[in-house]
Backbone as CSV, one residue per row, in Angstrom:
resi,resn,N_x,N_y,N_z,CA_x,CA_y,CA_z,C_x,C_y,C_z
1,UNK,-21.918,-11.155,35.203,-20.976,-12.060,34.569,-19.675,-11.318,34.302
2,UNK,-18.756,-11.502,35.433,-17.188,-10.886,34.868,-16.284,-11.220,34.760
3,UNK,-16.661,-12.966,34.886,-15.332,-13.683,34.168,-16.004,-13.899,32.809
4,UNK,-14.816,-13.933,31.668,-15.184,-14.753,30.488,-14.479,-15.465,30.104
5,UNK,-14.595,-16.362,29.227,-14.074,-17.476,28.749,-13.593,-17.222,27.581
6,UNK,-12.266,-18.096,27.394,-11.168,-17.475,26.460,-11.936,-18.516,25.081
7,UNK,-12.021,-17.803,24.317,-12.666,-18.589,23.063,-11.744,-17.805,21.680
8,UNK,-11.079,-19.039,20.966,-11.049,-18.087,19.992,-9.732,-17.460,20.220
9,UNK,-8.933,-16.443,18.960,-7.816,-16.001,19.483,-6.563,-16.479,18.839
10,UNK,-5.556,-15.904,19.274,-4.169,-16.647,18.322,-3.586,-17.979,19.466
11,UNK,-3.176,-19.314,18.292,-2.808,-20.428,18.923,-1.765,-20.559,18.345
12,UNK,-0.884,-20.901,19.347,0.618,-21.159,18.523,0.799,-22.216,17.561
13,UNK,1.374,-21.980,16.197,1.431,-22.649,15.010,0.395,-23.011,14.344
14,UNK,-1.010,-22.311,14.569,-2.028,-21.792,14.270,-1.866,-20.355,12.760
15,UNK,-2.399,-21.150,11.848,-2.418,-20.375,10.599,-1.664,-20.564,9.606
16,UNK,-1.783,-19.819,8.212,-0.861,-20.184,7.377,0.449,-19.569,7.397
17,UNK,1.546,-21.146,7.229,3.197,-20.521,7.518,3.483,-19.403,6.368
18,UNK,4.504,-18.768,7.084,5.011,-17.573,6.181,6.062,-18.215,4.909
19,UNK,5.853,-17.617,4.050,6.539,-17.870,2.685,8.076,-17.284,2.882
20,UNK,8.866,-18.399,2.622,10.518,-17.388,2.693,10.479,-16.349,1.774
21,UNK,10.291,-17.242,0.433,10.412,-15.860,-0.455,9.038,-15.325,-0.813
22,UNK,8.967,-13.965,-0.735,7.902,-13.024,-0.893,7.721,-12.655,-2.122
23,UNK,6.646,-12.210,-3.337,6.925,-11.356,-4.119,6.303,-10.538,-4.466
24,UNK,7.174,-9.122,-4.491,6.353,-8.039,-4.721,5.493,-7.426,-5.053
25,UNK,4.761,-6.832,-4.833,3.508,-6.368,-5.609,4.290,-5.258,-6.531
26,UNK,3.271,-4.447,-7.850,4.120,-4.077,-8.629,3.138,-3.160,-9.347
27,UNK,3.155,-2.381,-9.420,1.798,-1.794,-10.369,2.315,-1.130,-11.860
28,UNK,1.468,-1.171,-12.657,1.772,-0.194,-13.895,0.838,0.038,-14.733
29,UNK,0.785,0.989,-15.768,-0.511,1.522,-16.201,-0.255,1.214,-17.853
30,UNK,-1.135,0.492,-18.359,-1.491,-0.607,-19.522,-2.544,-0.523,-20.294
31,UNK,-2.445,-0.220,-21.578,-3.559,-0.808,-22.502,-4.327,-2.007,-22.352
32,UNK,-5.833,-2.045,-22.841,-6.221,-3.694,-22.834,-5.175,-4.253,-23.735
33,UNK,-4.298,-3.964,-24.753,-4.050,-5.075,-25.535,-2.435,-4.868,-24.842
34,UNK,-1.764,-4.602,-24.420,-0.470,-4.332,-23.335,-0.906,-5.074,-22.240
35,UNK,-2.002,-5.215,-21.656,-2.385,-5.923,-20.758,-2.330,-7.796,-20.885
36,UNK,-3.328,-8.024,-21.858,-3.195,-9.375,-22.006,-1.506,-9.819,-22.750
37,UNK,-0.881,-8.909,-23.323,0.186,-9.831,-23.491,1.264,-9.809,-22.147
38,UNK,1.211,-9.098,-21.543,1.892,-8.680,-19.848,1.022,-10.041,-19.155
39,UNK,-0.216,-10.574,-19.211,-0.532,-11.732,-18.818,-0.259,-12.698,-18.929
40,UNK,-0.001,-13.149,-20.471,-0.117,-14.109,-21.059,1.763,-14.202,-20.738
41,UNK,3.002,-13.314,-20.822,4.352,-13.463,-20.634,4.557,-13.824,-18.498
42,UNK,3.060,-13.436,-18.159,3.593,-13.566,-16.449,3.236,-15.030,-16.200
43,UNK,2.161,-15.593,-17.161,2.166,-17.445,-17.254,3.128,-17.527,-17.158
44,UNK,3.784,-17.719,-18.557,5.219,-18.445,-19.093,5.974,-17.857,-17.754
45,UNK,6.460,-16.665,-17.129,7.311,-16.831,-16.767,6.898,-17.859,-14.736
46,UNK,5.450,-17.192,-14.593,5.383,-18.433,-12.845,5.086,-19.644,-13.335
47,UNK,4.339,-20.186,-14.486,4.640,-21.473,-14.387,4.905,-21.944,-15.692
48,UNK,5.614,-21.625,-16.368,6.548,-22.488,-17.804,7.861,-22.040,-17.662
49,UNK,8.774,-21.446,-18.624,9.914,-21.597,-18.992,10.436,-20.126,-18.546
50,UNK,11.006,-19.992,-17.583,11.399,-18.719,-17.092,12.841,-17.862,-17.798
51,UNK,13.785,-19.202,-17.632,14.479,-19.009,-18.327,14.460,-18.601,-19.905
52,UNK,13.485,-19.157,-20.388,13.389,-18.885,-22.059,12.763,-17.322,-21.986
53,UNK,12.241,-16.987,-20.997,11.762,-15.524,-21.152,13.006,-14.577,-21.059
54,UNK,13.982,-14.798,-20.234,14.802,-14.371,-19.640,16.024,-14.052,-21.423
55,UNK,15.389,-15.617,-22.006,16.623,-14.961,-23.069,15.996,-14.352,-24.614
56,UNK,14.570,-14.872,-24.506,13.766,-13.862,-25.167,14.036,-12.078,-24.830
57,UNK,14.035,-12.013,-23.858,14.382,-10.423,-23.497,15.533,-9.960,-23.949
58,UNK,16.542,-10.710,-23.560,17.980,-10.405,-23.881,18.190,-10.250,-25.167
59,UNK,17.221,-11.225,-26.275,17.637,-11.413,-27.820,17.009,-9.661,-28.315
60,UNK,15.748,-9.725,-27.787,15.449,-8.182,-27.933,16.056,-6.825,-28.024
61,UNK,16.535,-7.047,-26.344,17.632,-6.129,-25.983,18.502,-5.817,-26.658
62,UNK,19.146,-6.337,-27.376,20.206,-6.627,-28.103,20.286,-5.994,-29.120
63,UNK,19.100,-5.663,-29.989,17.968,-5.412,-31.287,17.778,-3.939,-31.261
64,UNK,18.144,-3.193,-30.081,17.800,-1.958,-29.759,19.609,-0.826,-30.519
């Protein structure tokens, strides 16, 4: 047997489309209790109020 049959393989527009925007992976080294609040601020900021984080930081900043 030395033909084979094409099975399988890449098909054009076959798979999941690529994302325009990408986002980074990111690492850093955290307490458990540094941890869950670094969780609980990466909610709010992918799916609630991004902006309000944005000026939460700034009011901080400010404070220094």
């Amino acid at each position: 047997m030395t033909d084979k049959t094409k099975r399988g393989g890449k098909r054009e527009g076959a798979g999941r489309p690529k994302q325009e925007v990408i986002r980074k992976q990111r690492t850093t080294r955290l307490y458990d209790d540094e941890w869950e609040l670094m969780k609980a601020f990466e909610r709010i900021i992918k799916y609630g109020d991004k902006e309000a984080c944005k000026r939460f930081i700034e009011e901080h900043e400010e404070k220094k």
